[in-house]
N, C-alpha and C positions, 0 to 999 in steps of 0.2 A: 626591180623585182628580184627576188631572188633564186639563183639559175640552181638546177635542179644538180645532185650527184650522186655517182654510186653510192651506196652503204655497206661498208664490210661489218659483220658480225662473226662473231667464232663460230667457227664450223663453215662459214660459206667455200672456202678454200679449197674441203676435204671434196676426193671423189666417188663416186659411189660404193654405198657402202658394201663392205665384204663383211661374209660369216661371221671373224673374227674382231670385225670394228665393232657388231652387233652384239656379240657375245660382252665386249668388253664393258659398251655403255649399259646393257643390263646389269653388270658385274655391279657397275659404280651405284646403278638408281638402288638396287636393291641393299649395296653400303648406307647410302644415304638412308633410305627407308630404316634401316636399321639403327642408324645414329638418332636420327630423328627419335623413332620410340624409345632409346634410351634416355633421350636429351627429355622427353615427359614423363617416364617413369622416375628419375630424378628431382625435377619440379615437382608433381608431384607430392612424394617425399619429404622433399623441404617443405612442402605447404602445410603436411601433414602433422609436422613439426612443431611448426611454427606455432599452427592451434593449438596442437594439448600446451605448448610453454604459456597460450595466452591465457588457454582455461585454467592454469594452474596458479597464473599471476592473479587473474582474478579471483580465484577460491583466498586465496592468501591475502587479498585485500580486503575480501569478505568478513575476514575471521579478524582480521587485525582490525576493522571497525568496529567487530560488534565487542574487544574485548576493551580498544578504548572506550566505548558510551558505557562498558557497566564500570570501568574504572572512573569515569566523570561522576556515577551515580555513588558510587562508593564515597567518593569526597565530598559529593553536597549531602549524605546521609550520615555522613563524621562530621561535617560541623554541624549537623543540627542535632548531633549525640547518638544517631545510628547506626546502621550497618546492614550491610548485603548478608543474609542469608547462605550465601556462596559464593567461590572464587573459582573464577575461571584462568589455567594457565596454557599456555601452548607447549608443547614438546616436540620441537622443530630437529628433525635429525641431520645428520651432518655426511660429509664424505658423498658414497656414491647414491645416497638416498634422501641427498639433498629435496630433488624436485618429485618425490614421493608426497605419499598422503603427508596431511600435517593435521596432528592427532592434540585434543584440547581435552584434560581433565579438569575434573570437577570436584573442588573439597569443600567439606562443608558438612554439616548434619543432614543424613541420609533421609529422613524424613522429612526435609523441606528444600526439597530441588532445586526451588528458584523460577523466577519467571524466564521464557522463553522470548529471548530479544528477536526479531525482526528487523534486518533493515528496511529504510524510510526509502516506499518510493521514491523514485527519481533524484534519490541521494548520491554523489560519487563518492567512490570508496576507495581511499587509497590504500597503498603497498605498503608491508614492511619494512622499505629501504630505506636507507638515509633521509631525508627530506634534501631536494635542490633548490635552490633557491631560483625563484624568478621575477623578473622584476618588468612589471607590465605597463606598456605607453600608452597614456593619455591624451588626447590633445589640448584639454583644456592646461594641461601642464600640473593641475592642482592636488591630483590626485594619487602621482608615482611617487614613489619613495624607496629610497634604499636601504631606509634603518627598518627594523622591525615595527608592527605593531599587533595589539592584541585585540582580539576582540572577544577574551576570557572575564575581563573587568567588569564590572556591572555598572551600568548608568551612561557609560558613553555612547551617543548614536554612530549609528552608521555611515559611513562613509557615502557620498551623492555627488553626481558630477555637480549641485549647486548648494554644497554643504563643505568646505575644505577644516578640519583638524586644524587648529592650533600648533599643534606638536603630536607625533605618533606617543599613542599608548605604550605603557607599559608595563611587562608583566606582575598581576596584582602582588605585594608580597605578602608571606603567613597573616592567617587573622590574627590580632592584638586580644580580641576578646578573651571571654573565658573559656579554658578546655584546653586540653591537650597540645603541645605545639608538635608540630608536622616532625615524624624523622621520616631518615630516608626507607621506614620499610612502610612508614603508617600508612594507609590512605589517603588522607589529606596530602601528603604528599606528593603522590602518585597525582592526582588533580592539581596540585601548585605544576607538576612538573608536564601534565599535559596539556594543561593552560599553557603553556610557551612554545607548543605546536602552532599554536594561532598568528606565530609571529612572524611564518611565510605568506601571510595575505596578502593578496593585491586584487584589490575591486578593480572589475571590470567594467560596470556601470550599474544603475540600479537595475537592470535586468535579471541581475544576478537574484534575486526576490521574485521574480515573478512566480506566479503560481505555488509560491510560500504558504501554507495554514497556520496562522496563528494559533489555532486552537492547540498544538503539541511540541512541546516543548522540545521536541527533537525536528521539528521544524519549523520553529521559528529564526525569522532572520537573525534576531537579536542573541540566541541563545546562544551559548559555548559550544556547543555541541553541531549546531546548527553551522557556526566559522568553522569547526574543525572539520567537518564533513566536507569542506569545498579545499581540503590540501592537498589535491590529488596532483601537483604537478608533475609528479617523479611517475606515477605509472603508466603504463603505455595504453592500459584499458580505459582510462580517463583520459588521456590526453587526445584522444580522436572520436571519443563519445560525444554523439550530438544530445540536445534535449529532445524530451520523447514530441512536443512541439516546437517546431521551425518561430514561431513567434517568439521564441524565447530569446534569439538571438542576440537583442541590445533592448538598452529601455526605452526605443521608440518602434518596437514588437516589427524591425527588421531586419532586414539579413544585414551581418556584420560584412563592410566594404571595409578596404583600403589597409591603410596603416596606423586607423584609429583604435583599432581594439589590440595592437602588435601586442607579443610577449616576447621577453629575451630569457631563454633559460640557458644561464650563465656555468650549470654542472655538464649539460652534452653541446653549447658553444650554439645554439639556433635559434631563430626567428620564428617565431609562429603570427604570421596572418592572417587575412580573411578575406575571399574579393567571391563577393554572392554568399558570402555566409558559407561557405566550404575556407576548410584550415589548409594553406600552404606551408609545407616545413621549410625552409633554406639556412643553411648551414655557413657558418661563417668562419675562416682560411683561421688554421692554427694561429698563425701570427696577429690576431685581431680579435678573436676569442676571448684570451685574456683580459683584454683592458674593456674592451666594446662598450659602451653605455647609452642605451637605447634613446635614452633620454637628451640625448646632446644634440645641440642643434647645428646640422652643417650650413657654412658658409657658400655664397655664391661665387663664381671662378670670378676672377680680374677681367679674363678676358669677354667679350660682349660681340655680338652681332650688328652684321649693319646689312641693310638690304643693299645689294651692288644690283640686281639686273632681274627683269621678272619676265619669261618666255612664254607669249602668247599673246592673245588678245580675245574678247566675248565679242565674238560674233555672228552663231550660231542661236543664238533667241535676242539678241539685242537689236536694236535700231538707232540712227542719227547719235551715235557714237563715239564719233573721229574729229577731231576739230583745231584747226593751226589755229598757233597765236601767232605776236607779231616777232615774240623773238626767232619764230622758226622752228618751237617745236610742237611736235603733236602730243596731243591731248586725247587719251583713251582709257578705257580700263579693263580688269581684268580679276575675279577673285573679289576681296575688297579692299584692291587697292588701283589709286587711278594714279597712270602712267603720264610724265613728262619725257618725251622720246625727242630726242637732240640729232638728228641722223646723220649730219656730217659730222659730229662730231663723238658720233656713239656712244654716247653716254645716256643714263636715265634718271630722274629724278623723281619722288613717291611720294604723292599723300597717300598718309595711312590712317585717316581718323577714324572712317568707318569701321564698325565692328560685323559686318555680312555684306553679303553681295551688292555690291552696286549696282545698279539696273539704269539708270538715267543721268546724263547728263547736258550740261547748259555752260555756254560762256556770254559772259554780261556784253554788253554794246561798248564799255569801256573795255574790252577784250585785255582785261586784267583779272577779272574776279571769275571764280570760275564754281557754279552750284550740281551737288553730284546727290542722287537719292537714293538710297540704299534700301534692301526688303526686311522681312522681319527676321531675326537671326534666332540664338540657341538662348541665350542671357533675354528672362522675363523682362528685365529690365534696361540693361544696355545695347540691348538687342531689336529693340522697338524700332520700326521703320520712322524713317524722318529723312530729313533736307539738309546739309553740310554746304554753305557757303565761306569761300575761304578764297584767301589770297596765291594767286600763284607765282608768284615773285616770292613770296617768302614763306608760303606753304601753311600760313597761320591761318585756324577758324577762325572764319568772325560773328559766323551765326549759325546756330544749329535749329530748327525750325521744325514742328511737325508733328514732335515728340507728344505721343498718347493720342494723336488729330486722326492719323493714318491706320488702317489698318492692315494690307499685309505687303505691299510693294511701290514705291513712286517709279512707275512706268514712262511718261513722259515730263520734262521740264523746260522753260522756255521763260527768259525774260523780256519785259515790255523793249518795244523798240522805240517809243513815239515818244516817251518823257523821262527818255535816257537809265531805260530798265527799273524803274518803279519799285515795279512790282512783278509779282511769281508767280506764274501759274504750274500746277500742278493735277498729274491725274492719279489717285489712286487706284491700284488692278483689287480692290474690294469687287463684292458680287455688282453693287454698282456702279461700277465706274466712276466714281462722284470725281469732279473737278473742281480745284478749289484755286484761291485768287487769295494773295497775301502779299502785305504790306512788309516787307521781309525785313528792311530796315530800321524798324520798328522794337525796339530791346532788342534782348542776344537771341529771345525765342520767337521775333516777327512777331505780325497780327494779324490772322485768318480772317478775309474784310468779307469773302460769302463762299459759300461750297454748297452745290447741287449735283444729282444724279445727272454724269454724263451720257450713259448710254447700255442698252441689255446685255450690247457684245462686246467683244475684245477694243480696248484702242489702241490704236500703235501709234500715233503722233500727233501732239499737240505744240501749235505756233502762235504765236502773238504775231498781227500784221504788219510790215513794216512802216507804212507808211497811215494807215485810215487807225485812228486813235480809239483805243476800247476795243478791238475787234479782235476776236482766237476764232484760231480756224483748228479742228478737231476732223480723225479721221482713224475708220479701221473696217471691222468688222461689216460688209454691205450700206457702208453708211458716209456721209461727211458731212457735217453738221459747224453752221457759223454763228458764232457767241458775240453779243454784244453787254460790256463790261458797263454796265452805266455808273453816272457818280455816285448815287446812294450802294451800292454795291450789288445792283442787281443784274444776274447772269441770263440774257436772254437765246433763246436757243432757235435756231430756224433751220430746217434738215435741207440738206441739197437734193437738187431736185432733176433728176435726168432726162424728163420730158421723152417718154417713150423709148429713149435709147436702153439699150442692154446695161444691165445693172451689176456691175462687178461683184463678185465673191469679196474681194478683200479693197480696198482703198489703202495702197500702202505706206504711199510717203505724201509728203508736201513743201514745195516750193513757192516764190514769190518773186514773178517779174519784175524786172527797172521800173514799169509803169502801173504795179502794183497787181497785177491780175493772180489770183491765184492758179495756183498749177497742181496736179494729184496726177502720182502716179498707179496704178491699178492692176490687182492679178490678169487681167484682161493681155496684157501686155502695150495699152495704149495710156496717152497722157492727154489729160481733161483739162482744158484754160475755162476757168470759172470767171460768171463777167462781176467786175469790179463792187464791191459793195451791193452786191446783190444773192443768190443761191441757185439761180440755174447756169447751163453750160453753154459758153459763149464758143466753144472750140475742141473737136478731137482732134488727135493725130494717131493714128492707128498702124499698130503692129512695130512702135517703135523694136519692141523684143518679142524673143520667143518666153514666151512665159509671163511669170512679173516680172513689175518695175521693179526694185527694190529700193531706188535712192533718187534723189532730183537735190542738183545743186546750179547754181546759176554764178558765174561768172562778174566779173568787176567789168568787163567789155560787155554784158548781155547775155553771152551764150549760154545754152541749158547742157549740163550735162547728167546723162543719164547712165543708170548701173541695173543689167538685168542679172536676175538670179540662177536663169536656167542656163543662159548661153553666154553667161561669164563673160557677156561684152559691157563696154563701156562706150559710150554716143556720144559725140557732142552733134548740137544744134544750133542752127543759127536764130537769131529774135525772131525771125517767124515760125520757129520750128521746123522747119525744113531741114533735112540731114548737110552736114556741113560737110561729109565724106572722110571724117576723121572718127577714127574710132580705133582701140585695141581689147585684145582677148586676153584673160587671166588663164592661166593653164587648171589643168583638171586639178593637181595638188592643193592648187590654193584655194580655189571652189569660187561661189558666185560671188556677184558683189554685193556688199550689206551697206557701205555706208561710202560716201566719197568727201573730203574736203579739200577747198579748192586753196591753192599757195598761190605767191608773187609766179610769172613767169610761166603762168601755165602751167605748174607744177602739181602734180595732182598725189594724194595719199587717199588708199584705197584698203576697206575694210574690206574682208572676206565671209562666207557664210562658214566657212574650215578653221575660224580663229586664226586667220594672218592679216599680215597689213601688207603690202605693196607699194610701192614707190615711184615715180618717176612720171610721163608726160606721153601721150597719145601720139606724139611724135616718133620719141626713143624709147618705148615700149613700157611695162612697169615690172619690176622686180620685187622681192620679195626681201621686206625690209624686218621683220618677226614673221618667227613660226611656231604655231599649238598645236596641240593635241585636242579631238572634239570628244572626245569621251574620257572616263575616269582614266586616271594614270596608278598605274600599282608597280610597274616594274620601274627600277632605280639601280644602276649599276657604278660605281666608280672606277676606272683606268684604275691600274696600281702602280703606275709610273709615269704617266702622263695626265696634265692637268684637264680630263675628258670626260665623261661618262654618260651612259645609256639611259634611254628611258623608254618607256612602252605601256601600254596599255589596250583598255577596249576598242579603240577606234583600230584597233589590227595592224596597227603603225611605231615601227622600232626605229630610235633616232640618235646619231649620237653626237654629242655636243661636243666643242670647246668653248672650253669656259673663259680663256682668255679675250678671245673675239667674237663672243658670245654667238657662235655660230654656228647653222648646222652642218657638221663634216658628211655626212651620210646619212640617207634616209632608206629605206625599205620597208613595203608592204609585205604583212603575213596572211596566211592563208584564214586565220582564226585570233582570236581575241588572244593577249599577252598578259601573264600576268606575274613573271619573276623573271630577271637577268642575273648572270652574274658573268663576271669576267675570269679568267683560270688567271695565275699568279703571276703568269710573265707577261698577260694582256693578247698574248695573239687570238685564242680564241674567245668565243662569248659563247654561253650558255643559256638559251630562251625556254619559259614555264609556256607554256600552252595553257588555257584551260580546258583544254578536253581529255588531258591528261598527255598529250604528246609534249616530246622539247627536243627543239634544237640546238645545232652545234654548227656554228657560223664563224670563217676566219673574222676576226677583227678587223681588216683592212679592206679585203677584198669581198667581202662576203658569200664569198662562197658557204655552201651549205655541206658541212663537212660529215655530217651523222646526223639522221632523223633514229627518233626512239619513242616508245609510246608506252606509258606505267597508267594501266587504269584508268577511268574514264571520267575523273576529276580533277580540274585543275592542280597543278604544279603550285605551290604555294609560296615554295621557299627553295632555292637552289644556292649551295656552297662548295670551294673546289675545299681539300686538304692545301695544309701550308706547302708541302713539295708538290703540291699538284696534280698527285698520282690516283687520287679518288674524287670523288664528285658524290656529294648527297645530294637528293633532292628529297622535299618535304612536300607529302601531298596532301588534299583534301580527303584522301581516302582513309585518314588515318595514319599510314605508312609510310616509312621512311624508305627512300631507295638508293643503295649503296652500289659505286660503280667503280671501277677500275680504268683507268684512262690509259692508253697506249699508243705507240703508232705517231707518236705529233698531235696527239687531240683528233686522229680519224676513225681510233676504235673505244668504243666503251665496255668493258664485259659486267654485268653485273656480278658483284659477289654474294650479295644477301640483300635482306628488306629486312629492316628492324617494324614487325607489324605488333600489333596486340597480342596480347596471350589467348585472346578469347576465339582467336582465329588456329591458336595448338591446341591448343584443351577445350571441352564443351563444361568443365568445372564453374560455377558460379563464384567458388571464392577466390580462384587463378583471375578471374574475369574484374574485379575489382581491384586485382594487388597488382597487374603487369602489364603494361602496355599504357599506349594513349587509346583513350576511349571515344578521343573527337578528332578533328582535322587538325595539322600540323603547323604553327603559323611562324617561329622562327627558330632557324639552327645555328650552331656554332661550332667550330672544330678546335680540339685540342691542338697547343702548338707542335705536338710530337703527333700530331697526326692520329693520337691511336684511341679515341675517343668522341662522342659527340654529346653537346646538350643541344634538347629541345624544348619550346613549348608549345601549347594546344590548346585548342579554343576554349576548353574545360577548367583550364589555368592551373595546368600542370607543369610541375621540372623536373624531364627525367633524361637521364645520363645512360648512354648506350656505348658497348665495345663495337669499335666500327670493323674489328677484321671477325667476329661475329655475329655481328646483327643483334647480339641478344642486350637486356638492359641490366645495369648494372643495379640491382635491387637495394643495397645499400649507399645512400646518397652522401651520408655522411663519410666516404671512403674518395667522395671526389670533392671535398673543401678545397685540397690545395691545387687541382688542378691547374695549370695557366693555360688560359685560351687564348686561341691566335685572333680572334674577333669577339666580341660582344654585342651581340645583336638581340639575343635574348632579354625583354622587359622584365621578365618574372626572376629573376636572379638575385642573390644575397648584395652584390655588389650596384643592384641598380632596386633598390628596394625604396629611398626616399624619392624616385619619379613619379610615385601612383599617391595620386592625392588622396585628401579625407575624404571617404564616403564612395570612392571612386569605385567602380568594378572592372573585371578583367578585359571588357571593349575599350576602356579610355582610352590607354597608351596602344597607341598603334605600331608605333616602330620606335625603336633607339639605336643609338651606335657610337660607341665610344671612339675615341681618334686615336690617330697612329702614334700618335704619342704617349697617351693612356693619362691625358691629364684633364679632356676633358668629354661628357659627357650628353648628346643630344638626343630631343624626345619629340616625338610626333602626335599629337593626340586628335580626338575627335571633337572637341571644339577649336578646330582651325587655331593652332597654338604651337609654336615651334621654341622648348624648353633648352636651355642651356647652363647645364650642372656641371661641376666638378666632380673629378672623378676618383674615387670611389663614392659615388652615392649612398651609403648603407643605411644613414641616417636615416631613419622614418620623418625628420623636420627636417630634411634637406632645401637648403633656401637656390633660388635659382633666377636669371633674367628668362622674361617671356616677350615673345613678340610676336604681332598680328602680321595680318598680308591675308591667308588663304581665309576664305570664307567657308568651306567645306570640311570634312574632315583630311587630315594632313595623312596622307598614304607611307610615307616613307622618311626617312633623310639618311644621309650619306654623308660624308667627308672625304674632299678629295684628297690625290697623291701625299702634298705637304701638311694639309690640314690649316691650310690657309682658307680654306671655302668651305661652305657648306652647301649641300642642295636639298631641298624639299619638294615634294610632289602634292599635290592636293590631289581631291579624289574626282568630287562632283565640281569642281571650279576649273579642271582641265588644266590646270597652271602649273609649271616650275618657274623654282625662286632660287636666287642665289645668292649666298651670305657673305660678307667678308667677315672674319672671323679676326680682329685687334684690338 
């Protein structure tokens, strides 16, 4: 536990206050107050600004549309021998009257005005400037291009993600016909030469057409006019403009994800995204600007992943679990992947075929083959509950069974005993229980020989007899029920019968005597000897535990041994049941017993309800061979010089590992659920997120509790020291950023500021959308000089803040070349190819590039742990993936050398550990 200690804060020191200590702190708050309303009269100001330049860009865009459509009209009314009744020119002034009105005359015969142009609904209208060029990624690959093309020419279609151009268009030249050839003052001119505005397109998809009317020729897809009006890439008033409908987003009328719809505008060097159909800006480092091509497809690193060690075990909803083979190791699992554990020899060995949680498992009578049944996972399709029988000598499937049979979990599995494992039985946790009987040997997918409804309630264990041929004994929920398998495949059912004895709540396990009698052990805390090929009860034995039974295993000498859940003993029994006076206790840490299997030697391996395993013999007590976490894991800390790191979570429990001897150095309970660590630079102290908004400050060795501190009454999100040490962010769910000052050895913190929203300085509506984060905080980063931070936000925002004033740096593009001492940040220009197609801003959970800066890991929420090269910028960044977690993956980390990796799952309670070669 963690022993309690003073807290110094600034000011505890001082003595009571005098007149003049009084006078001095009003001096200060009423500076402050003053600064402050400067610091918004200013904002402000700038905001003020900001708007009349945008209403002025947009007047200016206005006027430069409506004068190119009547110069389009001018040229298609000169080749057919016409002409515009008037000419419209601009008189744009220069010097300090630049951004003044801008005044448009009109010549022409006074008495015929001219028609009054309008612009076209929901038309974008670009600026005066230059045109920049942009050049927009596809995924189908078919659709980008870097050469120009037109779509002034008449007759060519449109561009379709299922329609690719031969060759880009281009620009029509002069008509041959008869009549006048184009100078450069005629008309026709002026039309050849705004016909070759069209030559900055880049379709987006056919979405771009939506809600298009054919009927006007200023808005049709096909028209000249209709491509010019979409070259708004250069103005700022189009470039953040949504459609007036959200449906418009892409041509399957959704929000635009990921980095299918990127654009790269190659004149201000940035990214334009989409994750929910909101536009992220990210800006890309001078030195890469230049050359960058959105379009290139990055390469995956050399180096690759290998699973080295997986910490924990499910045994907190699992049963009949745990199971030695003959070489000596045990057999469990955990996440979706099932664990070969070597214990003298420390090592672990991993099927990983399954794609979600494993729930059940079975080893054949030939104690070679080993069948595990997984529930239904995230993938419609690979994700489908089913049966995975496979070799464990060399980890090969050999039959995958089940597939489309099952519907959402195989709970129990058990193979025949009597004709050297057959056949399979199987229960589905469907609403009925159904239990099926298959010929598994039968092709690669088995043959379902019958399946019927086993039961209304829960079942927790299903066995084939050892010794009486055809016969499962089934058991759970107020119930035990004996199956008789006949040869035409019929499953016959006859319910156990108690004969006026008291009728347990749960029936929880099942064994099977040397002389065949079945055994059930019961919430009751007693064990029931059922008579022989028969359904009533031949024998109690009462009050073996306080509580339930939770396990029943039987011995190669006869003995029973028993595992209760509430009083953490372990029993053995002699053949008559009678207590044999041998027994030991699991300690509170490890929790009850969930599952026992019996070794040579009296050597027992013991499942826990806390996710451990246990070791050892009733004699010499059992120890503690794996240890988990029972609830989601979020916090993940790495040592920064030792091969080490932290982990924590909702179970209220902080742990920290070596990774070399895969083992736990220190453990402590907290007062309240965890949910961010981080360790200060030189590794002495550690820094814990609360979620109630409190966080600790904990020596690294001794755990003393160095500083309690408490920012608001929401979870800590995200906690980072600076590279010298000397400040400490933390990122919270309240939105706010909280900046601190470290002093004293890591015993005083002062704060110096909170980087919050703007919308908490100003009650302005328009300050309320341009400054701050407007959702909760989910990762930070520190500049290597310390004097900066990025972050992001559940909103899927990147915004860059001065850390020695809290406030944010509103211009994003001023922090391209930044170099950050970490990369933790998802939403970054440099980790842009992580977020897949289609993806939105929940997928990637966590990243973190390694000490070396070469390579690049990604945590997502289909239990997936990504391994890119570093720089990512790619939008087709290619990468290795591997499974293990079944839940969404919380975190990852790289240790000290970057020789390892670790990852945390969330709902699977698991840490995994990589070798990285």
């Amino acid at each position: 536990m963690i022993q309690g200690a003073a807290m110094r804060i600034k000011g505890d020191d001082a003595g009571p206050s005098s007149p003049s200590a009084t006078s001095s702190v009003e001096f200060d708050e009423m500076m402050e107050a003053d600064n402050e309303s400067l610091r918004e009269r200013v904002a402000a100001l700038e905001q003020k600004a900001l708007t009349q330049t945008d209403e002025i860009v947009c007047l200016r865009s206005t006027l430069a549309d409506v004068l190119r459509r009547v110069n389009l009209l001018e040229g298609q009314l000169a080749s057919a021998g016409g002409s515009l009744p008037f000419r419209l020119q601009p008189q744009v002034q220069t010097g300090a009257a630049r951004n003044g009105p801008v005044r448009v005359s009109v010549s022409g015969p006074k008495e015929s005005p001219g028609p009054r142009l309008r612009p076209q609904p929901g038309m974008r209208l670009p600026s005066q400037l230059p045109q920049r060029r942009a050049v927009h990624y596809q995924s189908t690959g078919s659709l980008h291009s870097d050469s120009p093309s037109s779509a002034s020419g008449g007759g060519s279609p449109s561009p379709s993600p299922t329609h690719t151009p031969q060759q880009s268009a281009s620009p029509a030249p002069p008509s041959r016909s008869s009549g006048p050839t184009p100078t450069p003052q005629s008309p026709g001119h002026r039309a050849a030469a705004l016909s070759s505005l069209s030559l900055a397109k880049r379709w987006s998809s056919t979405g771009d057409f939506n809600g298009s009317s054919a009927c006007s020729p200023l808005t049709s897809p096909h028209s000249p006019m209709a491509a010019a009006s979409r070259l708004a890439t250069k103005s700022l008033f189009n470039l953040y403009m949504k459609p007036a409908n959200p449906q418009q987003y892409n041509h399957n009328n959704t929000y635009k994800h990921g980095v299918r719809d990127a654009i790269y505008n190659e004149e201000d060097g940035y990214v334009r995204m989409f994750l929910r159909g909101r536009p992220v800006i990210l800006h890309a480092p001078s030195d890469v600007a230049p050359s960058f091509e959105i379009t290139k497809v990055a390469t995956a690193p050399q180096q690759r992943l290998k699973l080295e060690w997986v910490y924990g075990y499910r045994g907190r909803d699992c049963r009949s679990n745990v199971f030695m083979l003959p070489t000596g190791e045990v057999v469990y699992f955990i996440a979706a992947a099932v664990v070969l554990l070597n214990i003298d020899e420390q090592s672990q060995r991993h099927y990983l075929g399954h794609t979600d949680d494993v729930k059940s498992l079975a080893i054949h009578p030939n104690k070679l083959l080993v069948a595990s049944g997984q529930t239904a996972g995230h993938d419609r399709k690979d994700g489908r509950p089913h049966v995975r029988i496979w070799n464990s000598v060399s980890l090969q499937t050999l039959h995958v069974i089940g597939i489309g049979d099952f519907e959402r979990s195989i709970c129990c599995l058990s193979f025949s005993k009597t004709d050297g494992g057959a056949l399979l039985c199987a229960v589905d946790e469907a609403p009925d229980h159904n239990i099926s009987v298959w010929d598994w040997q039968k092709g690669e997918r088995g043959h379902k020989i019958s399946e019927t409804k086993c039961s209304n309630d829960t079942v927790v264990a299903a066995e084939w007899h050892p010794v009486d041929r055809g016969v499962i004994v089934t058991c759970g929920k107020s119930h035990i029920a004996f199956w008789t398998h006949e040869l035409g495949g019929t499953l016959i059912k006859r319910n156990g019968i108690f004969e006026g004895r008291e009728k347990p709540k749960y029936v929880t396990c099942l064994a099977f005597s040397q002389n065949g009698e079945v055994l059930s052990g019961d919430s009751n805390g007693h064990i029931i000897v059922w008579v022989r090929g028969g359904n009533t009860v031949s024998k109690v034995v009462r009050g073996v535990h306080e509580g339930s039974v939770f396990c029943l295993a039987v011995t190669n000498e006869g003995q029973v041994i028993s595992g209760g859940g509430k009083d953490r003993r372990i029993v053995q029994l002699d053949h008559s049941l009678s207590s044999s006076g041998a027994s030991a206790q699991l300690s509170d840490e490890l929790g009850g017993v969930r599952a026992v299997a019996v070794g040579r030697g009296g050597r027992l391996v013991v499942g826990t309800t806390k996710n451990c395993l246990a070791a050892g013999s009733l004699a010499s007590g059992m120890a503690a061979v794996a240890i988990g976490h029972t609830e989601e894991v979020w916090a993940l800390a790495a040592h920064p010089s030792l091969p080490q790191f932290v982990s924590g979570g909702h179970d209220c429990c902080v742990r920290l590992w070596d990774s070399q001897s895969r083992s736990v150095v220190w453990s402590s309970d907290l007062p309240e659920r965890l949910q961010s660590a981080a360790f200060s630079p030189d590794g002495t102290v550690l820094v814990l997120g609360l979620c109630s908004g409190r966080w600790l400050v904990l020596h690294a060795e001794t755990r003393e509790l160095l500083v309690q501190m408490v920012d608001g009454n929401e979870p800590i999100q995200v906690v980072k020291f600076s590279p010298n040490g000397k400040l400490c962010a933390l990122g919270s769910r309240d939105n706010n950023i909280y900046v601190y000052q470290a002093s004293d050895e890591y015993r005083k913190f002062e704060r110096i500021g909170r980087c919050v929203p703007e919308r908490k300085r100003k009650r302005s509506a328009s300050l309320l959308a341009l400054l701050g984060h407007s959702s909760f905080i989910t990762h930070l980063d520190w500049s290597e000089d310390g004097c900066y931070l990025q972050s992001n936000s559940g909103d899927y925002e990147l915004l860059y803040w001065n850390a020695s004033t809290c406030r944010q740096v509103t211009h994003s593009s001023d922090m391209r070349d930044v170099s950050w001492a970490t990369l933790s940040c998802p939403l970054n220009f440099s980790t842009l190819g992580v977020w897949p197609e289609g993806a939105d801003g929940t997928d990637v959970n966590s990243c973190e590039r390694s000490h070396s800066g070469k390579l690049l890991a990604t945590a997502d929420d289909f239990g997936k742990v990504k391994l890119y090269a570093y720089p990512a910028c790619q939008p087709r960044s290619l990468c290795h993936t591997y499974g293990g977690h079944s839940s969404h993956v919380t975190a990852v980390r790289f240790l000290n050398e970057d020789s390892r990796l670790i990852s945390t799952g969330g709902n699977d309670n698991s840490i995994m550990q990589w070798m990285v070669c």
